[in-house]
N, CA, C and O atoms as a Maestro MAE file, in Angstrom:
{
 s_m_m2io_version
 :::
 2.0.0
}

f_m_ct {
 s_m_title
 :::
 protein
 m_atom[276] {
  # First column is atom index #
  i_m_mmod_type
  r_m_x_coord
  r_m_y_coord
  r_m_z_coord
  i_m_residue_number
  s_m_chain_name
  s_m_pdb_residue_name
  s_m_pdb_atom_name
  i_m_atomic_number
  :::
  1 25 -115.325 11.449 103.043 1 A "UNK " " N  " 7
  2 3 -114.534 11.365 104.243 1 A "UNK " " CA " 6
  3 2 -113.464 12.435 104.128 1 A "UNK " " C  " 6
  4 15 -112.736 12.427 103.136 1 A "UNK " " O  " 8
  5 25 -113.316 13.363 105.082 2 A "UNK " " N  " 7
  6 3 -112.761 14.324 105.112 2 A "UNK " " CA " 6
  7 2 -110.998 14.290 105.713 2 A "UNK " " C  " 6
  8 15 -110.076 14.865 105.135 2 A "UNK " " O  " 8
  9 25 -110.862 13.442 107.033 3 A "UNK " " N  " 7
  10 3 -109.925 13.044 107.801 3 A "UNK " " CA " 6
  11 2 -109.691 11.386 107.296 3 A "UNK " " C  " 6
  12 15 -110.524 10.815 106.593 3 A "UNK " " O  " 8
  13 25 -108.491 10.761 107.751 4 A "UNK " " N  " 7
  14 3 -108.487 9.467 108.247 4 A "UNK " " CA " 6
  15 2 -109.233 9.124 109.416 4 A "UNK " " C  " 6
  16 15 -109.388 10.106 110.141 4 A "UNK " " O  " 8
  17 25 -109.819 7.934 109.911 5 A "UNK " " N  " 7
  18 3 -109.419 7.233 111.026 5 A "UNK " " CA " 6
  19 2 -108.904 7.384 111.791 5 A "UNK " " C  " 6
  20 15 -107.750 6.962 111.705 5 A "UNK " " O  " 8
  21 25 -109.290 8.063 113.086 6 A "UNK " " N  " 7
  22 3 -108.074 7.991 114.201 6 A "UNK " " CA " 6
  23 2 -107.746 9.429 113.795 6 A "UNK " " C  " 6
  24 15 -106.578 9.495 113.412 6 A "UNK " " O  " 8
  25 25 -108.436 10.696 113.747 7 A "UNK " " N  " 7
  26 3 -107.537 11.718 113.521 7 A "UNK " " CA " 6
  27 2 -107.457 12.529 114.283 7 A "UNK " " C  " 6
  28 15 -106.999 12.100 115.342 7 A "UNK " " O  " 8
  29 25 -107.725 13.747 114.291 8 A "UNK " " N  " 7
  30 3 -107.359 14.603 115.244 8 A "UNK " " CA " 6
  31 2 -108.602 14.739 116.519 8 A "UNK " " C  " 6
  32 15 -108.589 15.120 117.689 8 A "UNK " " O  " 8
  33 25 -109.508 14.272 115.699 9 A "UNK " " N  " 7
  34 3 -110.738 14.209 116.610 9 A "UNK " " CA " 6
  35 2 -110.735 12.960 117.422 9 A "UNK " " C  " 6
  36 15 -111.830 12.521 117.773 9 A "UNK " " O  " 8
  37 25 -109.613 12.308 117.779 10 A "UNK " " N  " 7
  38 3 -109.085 11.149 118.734 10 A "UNK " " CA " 6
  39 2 -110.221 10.097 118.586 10 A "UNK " " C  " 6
  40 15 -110.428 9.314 119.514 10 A "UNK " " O  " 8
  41 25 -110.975 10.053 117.431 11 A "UNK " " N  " 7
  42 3 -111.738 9.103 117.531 11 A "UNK " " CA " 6
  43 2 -111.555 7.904 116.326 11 A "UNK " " C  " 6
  44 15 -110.403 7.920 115.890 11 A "UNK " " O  " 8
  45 25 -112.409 6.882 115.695 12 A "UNK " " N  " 7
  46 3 -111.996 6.496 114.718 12 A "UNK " " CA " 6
  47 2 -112.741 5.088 114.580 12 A "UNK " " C  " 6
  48 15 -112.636 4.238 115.464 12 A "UNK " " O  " 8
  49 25 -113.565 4.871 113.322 13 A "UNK " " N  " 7
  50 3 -113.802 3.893 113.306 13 A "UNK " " CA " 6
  51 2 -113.147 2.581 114.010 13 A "UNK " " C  " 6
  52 15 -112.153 2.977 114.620 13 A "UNK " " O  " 8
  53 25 -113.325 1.005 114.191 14 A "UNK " " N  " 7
  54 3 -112.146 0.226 114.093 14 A "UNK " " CA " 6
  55 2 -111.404 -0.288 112.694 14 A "UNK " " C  " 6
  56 15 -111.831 -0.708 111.618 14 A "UNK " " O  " 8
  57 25 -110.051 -0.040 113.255 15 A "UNK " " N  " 7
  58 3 -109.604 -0.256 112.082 15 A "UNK " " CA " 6
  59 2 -109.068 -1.695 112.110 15 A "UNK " " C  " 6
  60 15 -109.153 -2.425 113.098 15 A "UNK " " O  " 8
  61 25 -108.393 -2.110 110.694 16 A "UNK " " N  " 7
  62 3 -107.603 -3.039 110.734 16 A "UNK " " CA " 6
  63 2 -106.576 -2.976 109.733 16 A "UNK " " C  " 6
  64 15 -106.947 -3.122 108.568 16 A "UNK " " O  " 8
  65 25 -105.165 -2.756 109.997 17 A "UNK " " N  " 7
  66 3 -104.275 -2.417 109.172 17 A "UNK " " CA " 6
  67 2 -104.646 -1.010 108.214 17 A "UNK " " C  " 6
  68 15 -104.396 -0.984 107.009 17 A "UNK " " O  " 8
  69 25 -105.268 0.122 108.938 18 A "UNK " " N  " 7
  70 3 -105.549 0.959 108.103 18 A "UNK " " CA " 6
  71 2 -106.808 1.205 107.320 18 A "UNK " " C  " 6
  72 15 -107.003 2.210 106.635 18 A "UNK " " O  " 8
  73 25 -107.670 0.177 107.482 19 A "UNK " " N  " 7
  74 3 -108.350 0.248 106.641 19 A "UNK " " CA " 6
  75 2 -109.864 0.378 107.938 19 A "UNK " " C  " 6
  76 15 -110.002 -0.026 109.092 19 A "UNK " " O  " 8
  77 25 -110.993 1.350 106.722 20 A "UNK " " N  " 7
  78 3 -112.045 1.697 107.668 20 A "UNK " " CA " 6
  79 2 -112.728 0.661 107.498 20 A "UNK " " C  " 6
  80 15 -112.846 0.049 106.436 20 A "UNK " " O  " 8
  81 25 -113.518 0.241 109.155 21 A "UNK " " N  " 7
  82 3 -114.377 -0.764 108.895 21 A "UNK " " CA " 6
  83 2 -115.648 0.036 109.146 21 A "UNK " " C  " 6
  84 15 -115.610 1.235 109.425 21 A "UNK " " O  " 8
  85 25 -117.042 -0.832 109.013 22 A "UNK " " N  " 7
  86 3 -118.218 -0.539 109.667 22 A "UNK " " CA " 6
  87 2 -118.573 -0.643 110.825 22 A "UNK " " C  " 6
  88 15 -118.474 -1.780 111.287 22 A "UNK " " O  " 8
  89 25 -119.067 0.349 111.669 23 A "UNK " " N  " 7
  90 3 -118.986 -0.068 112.872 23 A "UNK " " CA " 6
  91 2 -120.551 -0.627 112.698 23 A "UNK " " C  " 6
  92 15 -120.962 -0.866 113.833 23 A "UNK " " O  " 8
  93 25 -121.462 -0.891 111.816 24 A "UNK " " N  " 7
  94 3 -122.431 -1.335 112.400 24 A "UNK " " CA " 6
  95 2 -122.235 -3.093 112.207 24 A "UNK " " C  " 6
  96 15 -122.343 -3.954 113.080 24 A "UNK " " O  " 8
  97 25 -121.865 -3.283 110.534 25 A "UNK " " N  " 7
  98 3 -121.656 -4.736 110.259 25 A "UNK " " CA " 6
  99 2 -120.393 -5.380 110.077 25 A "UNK " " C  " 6
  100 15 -120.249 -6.592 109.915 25 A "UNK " " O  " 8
  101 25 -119.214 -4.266 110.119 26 A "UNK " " N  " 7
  102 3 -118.049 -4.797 110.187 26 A "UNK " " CA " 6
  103 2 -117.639 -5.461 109.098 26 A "UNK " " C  " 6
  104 15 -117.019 -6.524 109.063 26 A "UNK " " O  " 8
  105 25 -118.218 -4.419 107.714 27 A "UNK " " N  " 7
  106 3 -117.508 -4.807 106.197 27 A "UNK " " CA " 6
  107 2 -116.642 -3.826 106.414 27 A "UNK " " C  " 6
  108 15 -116.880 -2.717 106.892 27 A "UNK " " O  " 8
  109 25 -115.027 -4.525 105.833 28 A "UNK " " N  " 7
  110 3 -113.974 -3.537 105.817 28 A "UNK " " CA " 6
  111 2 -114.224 -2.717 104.294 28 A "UNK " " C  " 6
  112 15 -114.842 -3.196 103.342 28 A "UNK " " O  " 8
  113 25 -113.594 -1.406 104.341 29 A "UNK " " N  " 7
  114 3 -113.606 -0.440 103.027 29 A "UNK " " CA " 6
  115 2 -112.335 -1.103 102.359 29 A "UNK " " C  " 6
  116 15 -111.385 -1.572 102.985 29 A "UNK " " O  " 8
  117 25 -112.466 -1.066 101.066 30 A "UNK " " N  " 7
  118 3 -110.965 -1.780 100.343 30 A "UNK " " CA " 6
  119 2 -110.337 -0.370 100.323 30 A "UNK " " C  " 6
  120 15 -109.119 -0.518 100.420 30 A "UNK " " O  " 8
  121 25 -110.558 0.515 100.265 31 A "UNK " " N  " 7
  122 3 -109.673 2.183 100.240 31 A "UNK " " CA " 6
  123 2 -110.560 3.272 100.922 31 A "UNK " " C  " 6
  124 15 -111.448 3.071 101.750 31 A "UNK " " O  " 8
  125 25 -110.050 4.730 100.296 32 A "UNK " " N  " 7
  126 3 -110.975 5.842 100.791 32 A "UNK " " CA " 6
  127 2 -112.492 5.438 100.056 32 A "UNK " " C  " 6
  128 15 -112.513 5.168 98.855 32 A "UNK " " O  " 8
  129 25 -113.672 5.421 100.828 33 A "UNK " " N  " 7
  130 3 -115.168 5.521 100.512 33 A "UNK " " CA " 6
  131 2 -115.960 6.331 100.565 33 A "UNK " " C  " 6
  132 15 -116.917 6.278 101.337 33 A "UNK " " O  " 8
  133 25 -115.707 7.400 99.637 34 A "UNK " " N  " 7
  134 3 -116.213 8.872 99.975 34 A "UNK " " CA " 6
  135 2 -117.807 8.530 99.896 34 A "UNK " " C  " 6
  136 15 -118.332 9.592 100.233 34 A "UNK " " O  " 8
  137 25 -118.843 7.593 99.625 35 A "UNK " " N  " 7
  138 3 -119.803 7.573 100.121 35 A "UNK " " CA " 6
  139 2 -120.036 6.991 101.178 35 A "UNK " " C  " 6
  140 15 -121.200 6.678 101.428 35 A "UNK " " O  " 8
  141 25 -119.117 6.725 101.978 36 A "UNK " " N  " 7
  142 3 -119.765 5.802 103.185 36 A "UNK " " CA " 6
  143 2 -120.302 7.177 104.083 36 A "UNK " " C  " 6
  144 15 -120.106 8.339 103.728 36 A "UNK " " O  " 8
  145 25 -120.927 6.812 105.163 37 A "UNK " " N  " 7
  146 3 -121.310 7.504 106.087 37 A "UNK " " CA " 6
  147 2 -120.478 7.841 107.473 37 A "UNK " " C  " 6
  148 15 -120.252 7.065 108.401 37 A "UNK " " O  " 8
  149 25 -120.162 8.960 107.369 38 A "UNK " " N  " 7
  150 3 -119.636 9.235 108.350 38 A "UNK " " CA " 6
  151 2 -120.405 10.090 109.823 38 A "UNK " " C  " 6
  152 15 -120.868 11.231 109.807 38 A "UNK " " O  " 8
  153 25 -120.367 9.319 110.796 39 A "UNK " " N  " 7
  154 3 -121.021 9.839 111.709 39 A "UNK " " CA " 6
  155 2 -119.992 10.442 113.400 39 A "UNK " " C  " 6
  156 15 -119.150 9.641 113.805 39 A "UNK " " O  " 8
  157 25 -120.102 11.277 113.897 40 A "UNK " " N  " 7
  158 3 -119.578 11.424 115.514 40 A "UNK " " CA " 6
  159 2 -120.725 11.406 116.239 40 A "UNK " " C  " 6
  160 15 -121.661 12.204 116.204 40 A "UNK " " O  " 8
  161 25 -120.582 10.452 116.886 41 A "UNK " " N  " 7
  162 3 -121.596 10.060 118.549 41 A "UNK " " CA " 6
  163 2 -120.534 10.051 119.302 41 A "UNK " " C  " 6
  164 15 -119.513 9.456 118.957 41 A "UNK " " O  " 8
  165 25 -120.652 10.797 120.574 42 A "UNK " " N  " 7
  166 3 -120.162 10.262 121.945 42 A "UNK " " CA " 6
  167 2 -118.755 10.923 121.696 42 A "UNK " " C  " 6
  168 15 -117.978 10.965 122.650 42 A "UNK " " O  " 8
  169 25 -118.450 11.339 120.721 43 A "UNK " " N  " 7
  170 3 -116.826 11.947 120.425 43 A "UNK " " CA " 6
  171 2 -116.103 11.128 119.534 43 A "UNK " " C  " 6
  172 15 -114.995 11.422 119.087 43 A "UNK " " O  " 8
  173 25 -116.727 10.105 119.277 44 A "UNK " " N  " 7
  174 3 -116.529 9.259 118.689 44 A "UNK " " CA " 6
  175 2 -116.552 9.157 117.139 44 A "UNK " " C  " 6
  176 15 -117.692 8.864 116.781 44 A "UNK " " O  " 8
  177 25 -115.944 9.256 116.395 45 A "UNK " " N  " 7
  178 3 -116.124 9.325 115.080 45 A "UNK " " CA " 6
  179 2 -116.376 7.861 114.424 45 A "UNK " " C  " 6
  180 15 -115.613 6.951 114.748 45 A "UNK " " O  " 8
  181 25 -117.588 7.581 113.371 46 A "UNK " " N  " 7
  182 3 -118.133 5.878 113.287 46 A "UNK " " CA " 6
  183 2 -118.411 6.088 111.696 46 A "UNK " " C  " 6
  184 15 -119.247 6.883 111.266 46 A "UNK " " O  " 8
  185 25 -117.713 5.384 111.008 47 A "UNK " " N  " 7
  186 3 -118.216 5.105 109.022 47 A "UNK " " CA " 6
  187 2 -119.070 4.098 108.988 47 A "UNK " " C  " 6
  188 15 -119.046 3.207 109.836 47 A "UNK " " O  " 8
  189 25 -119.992 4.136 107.912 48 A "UNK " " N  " 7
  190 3 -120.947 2.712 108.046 48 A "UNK " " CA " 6
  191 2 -121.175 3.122 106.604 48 A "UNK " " C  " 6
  192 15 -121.441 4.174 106.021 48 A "UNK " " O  " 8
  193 25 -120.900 1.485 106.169 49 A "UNK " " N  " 7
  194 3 -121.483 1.402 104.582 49 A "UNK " " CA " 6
  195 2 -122.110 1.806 103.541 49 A "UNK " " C  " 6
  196 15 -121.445 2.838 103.627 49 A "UNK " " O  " 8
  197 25 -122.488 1.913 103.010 50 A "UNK " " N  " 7
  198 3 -124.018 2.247 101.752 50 A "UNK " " CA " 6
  199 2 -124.557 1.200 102.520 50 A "UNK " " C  " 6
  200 15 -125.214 1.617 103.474 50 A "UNK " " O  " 8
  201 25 -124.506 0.202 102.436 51 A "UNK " " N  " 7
  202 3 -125.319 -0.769 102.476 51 A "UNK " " CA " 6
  203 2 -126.512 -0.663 103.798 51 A "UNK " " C  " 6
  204 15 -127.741 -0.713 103.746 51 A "UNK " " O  " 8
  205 25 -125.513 -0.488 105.050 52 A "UNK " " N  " 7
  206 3 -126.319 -0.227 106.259 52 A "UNK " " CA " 6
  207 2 -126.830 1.224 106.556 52 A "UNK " " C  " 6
  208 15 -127.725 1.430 107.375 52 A "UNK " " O  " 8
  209 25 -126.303 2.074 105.950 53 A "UNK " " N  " 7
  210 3 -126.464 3.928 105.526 53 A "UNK " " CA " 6
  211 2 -127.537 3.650 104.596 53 A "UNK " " C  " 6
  212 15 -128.254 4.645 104.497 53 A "UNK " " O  " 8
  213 25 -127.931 2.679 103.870 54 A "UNK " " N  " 7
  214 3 -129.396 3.198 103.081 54 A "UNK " " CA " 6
  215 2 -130.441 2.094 104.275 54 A "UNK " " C  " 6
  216 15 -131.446 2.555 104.816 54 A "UNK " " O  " 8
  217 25 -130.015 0.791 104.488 55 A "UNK " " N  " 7
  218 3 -131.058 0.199 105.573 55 A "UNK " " CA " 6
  219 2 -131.570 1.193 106.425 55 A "UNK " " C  " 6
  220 15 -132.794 1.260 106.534 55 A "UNK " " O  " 8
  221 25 -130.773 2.074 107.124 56 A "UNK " " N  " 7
  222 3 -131.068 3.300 108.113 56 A "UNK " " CA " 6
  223 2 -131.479 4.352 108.102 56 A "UNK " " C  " 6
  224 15 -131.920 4.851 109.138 56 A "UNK " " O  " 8
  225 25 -131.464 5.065 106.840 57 A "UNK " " N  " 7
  226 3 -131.258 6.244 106.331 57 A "UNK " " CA " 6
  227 2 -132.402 6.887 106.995 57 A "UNK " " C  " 6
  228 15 -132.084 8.040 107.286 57 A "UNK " " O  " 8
  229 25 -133.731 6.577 107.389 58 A "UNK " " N  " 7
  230 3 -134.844 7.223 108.249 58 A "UNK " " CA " 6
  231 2 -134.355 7.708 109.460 58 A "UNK " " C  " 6
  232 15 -134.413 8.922 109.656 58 A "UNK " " O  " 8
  233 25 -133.751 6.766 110.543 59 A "UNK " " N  " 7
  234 3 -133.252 6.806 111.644 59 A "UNK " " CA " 6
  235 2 -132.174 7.936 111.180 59 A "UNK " " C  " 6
  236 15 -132.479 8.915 111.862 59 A "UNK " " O  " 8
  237 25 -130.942 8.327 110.267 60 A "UNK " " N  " 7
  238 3 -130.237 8.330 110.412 60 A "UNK " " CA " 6
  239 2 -130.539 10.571 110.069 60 A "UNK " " C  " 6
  240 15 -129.796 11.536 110.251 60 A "UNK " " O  " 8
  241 25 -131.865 10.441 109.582 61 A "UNK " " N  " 7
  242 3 -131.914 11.826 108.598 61 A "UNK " " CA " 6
  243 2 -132.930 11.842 110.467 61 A "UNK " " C  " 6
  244 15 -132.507 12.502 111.416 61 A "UNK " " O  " 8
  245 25 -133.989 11.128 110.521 62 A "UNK " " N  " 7
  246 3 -134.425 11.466 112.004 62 A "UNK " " CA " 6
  247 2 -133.298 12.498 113.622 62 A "UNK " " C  " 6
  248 15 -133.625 13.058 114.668 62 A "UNK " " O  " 8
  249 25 -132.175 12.265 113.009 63 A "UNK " " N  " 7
  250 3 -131.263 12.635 114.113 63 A "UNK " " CA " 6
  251 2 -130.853 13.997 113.806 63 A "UNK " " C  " 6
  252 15 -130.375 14.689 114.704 63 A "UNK " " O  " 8
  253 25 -131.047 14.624 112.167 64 A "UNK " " N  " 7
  254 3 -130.463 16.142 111.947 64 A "UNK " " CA " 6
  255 2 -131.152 16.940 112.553 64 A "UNK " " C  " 6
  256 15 -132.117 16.528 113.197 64 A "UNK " " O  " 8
  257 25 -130.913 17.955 112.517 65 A "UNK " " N  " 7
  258 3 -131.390 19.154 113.429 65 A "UNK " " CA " 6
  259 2 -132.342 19.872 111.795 65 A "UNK " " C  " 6
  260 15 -131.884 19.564 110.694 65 A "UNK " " O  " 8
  261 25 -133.457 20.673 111.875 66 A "UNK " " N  " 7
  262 3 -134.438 21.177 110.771 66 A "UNK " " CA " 6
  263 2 -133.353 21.897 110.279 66 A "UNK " " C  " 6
  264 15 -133.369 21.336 109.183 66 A "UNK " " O  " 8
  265 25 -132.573 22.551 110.200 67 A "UNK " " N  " 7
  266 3 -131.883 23.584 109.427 67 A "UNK " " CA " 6
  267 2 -130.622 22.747 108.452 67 A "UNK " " C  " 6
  268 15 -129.757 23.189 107.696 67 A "UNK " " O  " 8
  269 25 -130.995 21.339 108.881 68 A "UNK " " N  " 7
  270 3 -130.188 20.126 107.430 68 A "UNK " " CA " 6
  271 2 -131.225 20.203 106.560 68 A "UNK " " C  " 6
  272 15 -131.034 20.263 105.345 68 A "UNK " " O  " 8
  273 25 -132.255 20.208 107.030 69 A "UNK " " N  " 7
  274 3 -133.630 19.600 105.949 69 A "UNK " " CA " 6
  275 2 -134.581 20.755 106.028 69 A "UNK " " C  " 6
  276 15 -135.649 20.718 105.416 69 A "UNK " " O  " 8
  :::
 }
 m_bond[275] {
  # First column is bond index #
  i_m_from
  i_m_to
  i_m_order
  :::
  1 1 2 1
  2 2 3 1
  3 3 4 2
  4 3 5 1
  5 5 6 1
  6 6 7 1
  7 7 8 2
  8 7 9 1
  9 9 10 1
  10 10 11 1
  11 11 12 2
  12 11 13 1
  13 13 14 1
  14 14 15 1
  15 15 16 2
  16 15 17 1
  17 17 18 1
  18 18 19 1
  19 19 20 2
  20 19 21 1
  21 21 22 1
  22 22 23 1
  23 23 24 2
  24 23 25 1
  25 25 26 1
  26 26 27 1
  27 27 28 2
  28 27 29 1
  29 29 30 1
  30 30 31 1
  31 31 32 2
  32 31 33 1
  33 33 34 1
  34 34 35 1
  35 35 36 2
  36 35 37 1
  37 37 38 1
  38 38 39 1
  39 39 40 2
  40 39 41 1
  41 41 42 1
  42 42 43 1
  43 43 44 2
  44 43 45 1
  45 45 46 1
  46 46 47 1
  47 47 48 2
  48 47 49 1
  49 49 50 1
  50 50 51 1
  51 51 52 2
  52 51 53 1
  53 53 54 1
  54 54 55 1
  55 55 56 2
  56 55 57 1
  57 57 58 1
  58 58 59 1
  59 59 60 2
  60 59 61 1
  61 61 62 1
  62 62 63 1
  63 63 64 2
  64 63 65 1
  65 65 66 1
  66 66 67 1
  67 67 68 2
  68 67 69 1
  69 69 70 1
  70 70 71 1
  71 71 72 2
  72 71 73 1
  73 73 74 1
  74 74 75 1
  75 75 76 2
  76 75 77 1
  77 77 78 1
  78 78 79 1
  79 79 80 2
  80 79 81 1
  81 81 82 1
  82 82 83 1
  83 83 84 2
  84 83 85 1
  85 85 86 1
  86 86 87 1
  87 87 88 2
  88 87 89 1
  89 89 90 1
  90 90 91 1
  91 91 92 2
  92 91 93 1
  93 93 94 1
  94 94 95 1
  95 95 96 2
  96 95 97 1
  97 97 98 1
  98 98 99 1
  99 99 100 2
  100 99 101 1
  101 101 102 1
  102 102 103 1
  103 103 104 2
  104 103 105 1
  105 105 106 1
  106 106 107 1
  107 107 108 2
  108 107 109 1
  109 109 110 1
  110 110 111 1
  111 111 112 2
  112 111 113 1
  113 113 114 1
  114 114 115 1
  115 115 116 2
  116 115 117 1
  117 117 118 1
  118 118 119 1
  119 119 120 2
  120 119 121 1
  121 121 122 1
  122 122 123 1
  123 123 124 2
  124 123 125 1
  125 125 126 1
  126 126 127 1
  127 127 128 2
  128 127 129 1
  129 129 130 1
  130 130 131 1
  131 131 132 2
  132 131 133 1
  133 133 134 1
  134 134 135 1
  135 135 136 2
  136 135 137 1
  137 137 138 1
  138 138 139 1
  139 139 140 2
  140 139 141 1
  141 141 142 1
  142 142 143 1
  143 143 144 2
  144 143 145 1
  145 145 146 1
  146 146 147 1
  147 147 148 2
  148 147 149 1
  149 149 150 1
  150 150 151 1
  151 151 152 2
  152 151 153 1
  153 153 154 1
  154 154 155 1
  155 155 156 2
  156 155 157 1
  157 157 158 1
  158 158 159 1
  159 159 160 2
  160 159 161 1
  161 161 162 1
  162 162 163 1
  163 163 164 2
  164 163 165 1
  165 165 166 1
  166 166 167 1
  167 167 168 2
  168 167 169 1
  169 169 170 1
  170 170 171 1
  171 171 172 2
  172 171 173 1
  173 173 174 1
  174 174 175 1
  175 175 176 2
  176 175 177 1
  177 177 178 1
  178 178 179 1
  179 179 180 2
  180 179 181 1
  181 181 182 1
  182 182 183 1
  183 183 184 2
  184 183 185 1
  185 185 186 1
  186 186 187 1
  187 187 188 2
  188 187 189 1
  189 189 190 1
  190 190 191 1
  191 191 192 2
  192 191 193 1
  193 193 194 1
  194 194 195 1
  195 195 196 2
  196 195 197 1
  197 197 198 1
  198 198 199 1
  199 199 200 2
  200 199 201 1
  201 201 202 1
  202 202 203 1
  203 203 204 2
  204 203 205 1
  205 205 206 1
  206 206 207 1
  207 207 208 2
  208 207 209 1
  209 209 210 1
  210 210 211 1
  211 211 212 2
  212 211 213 1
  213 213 214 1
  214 214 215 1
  215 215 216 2
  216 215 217 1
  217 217 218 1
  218 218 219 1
  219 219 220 2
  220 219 221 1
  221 221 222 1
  222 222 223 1
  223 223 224 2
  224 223 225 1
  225 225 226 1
  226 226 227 1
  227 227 228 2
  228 227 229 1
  229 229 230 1
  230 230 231 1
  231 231 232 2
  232 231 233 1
  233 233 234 1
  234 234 235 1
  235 235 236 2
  236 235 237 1
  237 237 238 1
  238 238 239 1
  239 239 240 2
  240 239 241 1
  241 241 242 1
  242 242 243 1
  243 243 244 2
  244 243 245 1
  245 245 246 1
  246 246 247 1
  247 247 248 2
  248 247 249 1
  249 249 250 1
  250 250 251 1
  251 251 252 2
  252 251 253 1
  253 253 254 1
  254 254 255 1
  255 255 256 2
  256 255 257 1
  257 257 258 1
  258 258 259 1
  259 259 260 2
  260 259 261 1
  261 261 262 1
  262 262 263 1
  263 263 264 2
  264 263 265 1
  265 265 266 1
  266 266 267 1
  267 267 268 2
  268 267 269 1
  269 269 270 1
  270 270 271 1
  271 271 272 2
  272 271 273 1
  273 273 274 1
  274 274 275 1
  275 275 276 2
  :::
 }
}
């Protein structure tokens, strides 16, 4: 994770007291989670777990453009 939450890119997971949640299952991060997944849809900037980032990971590598892979 490069930025906080909420940064300049006016977007931001939901938070609660600071802290990043998942937007898919809504486990909060206990601190910074430099493996979680960070995604922007819609302008929107969205973190999601290991947990739901490996459930997905087909869907999620399906969305790069060939010059990721």
């Amino acid at each position: 994770m490069t930025t906080l939450p909420g940064g300049s890119d006016k977007g931001g997971s939901p938070t609660k007291r600071g802290r990043v949640v998942c937007a898919r299952c809504g486990t909060f991060a206990d601190g910074l989670q430099p493996t979680w997944t960070c995604s922007v849809e819609n302008g929107v900037r969205q973190y999601f777990c290991d947990s739901c980032s490996r459930e997905n990971l087909r869907a999620i590598e399906g969305r790069l453009d060939s010059a990721w892979w």
